[in-house]
C-alpha positions in Angstrom: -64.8 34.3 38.5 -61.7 33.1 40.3 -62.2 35.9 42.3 -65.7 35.1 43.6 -64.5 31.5 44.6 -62.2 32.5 46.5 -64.0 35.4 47.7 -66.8 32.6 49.1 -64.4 29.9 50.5 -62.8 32.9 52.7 -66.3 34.0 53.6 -67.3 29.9 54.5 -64.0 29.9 56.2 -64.1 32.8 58.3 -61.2 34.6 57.0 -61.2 37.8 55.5 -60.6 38.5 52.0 -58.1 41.4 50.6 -58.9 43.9 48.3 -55.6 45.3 46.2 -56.0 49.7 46.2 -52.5 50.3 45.2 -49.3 49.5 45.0 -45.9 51.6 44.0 -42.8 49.9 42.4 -39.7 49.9 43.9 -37.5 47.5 42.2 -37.2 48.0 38.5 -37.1 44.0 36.3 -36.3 44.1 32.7 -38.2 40.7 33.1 -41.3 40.5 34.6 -43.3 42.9 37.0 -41.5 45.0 39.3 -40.8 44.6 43.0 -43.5 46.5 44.9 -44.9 47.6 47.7 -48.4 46.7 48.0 -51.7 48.3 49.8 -54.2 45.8 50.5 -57.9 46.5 52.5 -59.7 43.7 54.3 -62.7 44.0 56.7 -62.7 42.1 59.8 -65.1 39.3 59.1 -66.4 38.8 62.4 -66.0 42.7 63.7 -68.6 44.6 61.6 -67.1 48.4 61.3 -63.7 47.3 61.4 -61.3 47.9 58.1 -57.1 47.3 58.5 -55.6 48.0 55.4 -51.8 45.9 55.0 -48.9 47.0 53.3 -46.3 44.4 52.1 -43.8 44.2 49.2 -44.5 41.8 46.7 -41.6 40.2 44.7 -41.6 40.7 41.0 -38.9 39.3 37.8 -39.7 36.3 36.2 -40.4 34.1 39.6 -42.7 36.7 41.0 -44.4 36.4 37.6 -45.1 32.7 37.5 -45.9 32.6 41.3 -42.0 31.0 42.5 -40.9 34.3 43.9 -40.5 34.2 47.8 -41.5 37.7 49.4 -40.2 39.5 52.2 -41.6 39.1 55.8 -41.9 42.5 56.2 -45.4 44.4 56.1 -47.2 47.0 58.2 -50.5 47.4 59.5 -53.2 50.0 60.4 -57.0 49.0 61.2 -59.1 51.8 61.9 -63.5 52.2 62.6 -65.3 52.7 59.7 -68.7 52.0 60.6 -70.5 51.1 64.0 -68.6 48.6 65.3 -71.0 45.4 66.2 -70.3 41.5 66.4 -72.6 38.7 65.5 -71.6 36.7 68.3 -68.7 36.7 70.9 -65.5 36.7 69.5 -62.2 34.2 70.5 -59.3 35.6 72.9 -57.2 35.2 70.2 -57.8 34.5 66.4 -56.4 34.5 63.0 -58.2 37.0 60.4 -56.0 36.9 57.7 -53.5 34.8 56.2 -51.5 35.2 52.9 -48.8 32.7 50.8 -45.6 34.8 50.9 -43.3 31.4 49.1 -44.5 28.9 47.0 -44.1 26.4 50.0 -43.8 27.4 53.6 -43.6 30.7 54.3 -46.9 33.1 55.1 -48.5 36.5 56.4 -50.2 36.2 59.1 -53.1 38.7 60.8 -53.8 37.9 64.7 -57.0 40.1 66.3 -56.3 39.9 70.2 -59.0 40.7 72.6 -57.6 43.7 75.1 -60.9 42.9 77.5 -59.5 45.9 80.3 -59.5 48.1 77.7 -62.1 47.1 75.5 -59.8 47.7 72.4 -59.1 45.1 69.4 -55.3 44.9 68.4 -54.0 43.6 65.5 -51.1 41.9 64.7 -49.4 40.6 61.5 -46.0 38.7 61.2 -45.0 36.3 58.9 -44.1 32.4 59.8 -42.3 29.6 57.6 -41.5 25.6 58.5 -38.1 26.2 60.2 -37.9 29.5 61.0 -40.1 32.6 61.0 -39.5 36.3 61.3 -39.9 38.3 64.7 -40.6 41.5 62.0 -44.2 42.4 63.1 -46.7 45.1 63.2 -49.3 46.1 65.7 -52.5 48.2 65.8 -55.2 48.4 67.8 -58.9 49.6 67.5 -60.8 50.6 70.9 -64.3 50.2 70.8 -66.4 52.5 72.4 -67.4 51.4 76.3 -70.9 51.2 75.5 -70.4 48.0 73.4 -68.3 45.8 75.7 -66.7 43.4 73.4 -68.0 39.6 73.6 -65.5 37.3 74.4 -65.8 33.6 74.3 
């Protein structure tokens, strides 16, 4: 149930949802779940076609088991076609997709698409940001899209 709610306030606010498909531990806890890394999928909302799938490690022990635990700002990312690539309606320069709590408080993942209008491609970028101070630790793919659909652009 939690699930769907959250599933349908992403969907109302434009920002795609991830889907957990694995994950592989690298930390061993004695208490608690262990550090991992973890594989999340998420469609573009507004790019139909479009999958990235996000790799991230996810703190474990006691905090990371009550929600406290502050994760690293280090993740990878690779978005690929999956479908015919179409939009609804023209897309921004610039937009957020994707956005994640890494700390109880200030810190978070961040996914940027970026229109590439010369060559009709859509990269993607994730980094992570917090109050003070962020991380310049970032990934970057990009997806062309196929001449004969010239990306709308705001």
């Amino acid at each position: 149930m939690k699930a769907l709610v959250l599933a349908a306030l992403s969907l109302a606010c434009g920002a795609a949802v991830a889907e957990r498909i694995g994950e592989v531990d690298y930390v061993f806890k004695w208490i608690g779940p262990d550090d991992k890394i973890v594989v999340e999928a998420f469609d573009d909302p507004r790019v139909a076609g479009v999958t990235c799938h996000l790799s991230r490690a996810k703190t474990g022990g006691l905090s990371g088991a009550l929600g406290m635990a502050e994760d690293k700002a280090e993740a990878s990312i690779s978005c690929r076609q999956v479908g015919p690539i179409s939009f609804d309606k023209p897309l921004p320069q610039q937009e957020e997709v994707f956005n994640e709590r890494l700390s109880i408080m200030f810190k978070k993942l961040r996914i940027v698409r970026i229109v590439d209008r010369k060559r009709n491609t859509l990269v993607y970028l994730t980094y992570s940001d917090e109050l003070i101070q962020g991380s310049p630790r970032n990934s970057v793919t990009a997806v062309p899209v196929d001449r004969a659909t010239p990306i709308p652009v705001k």
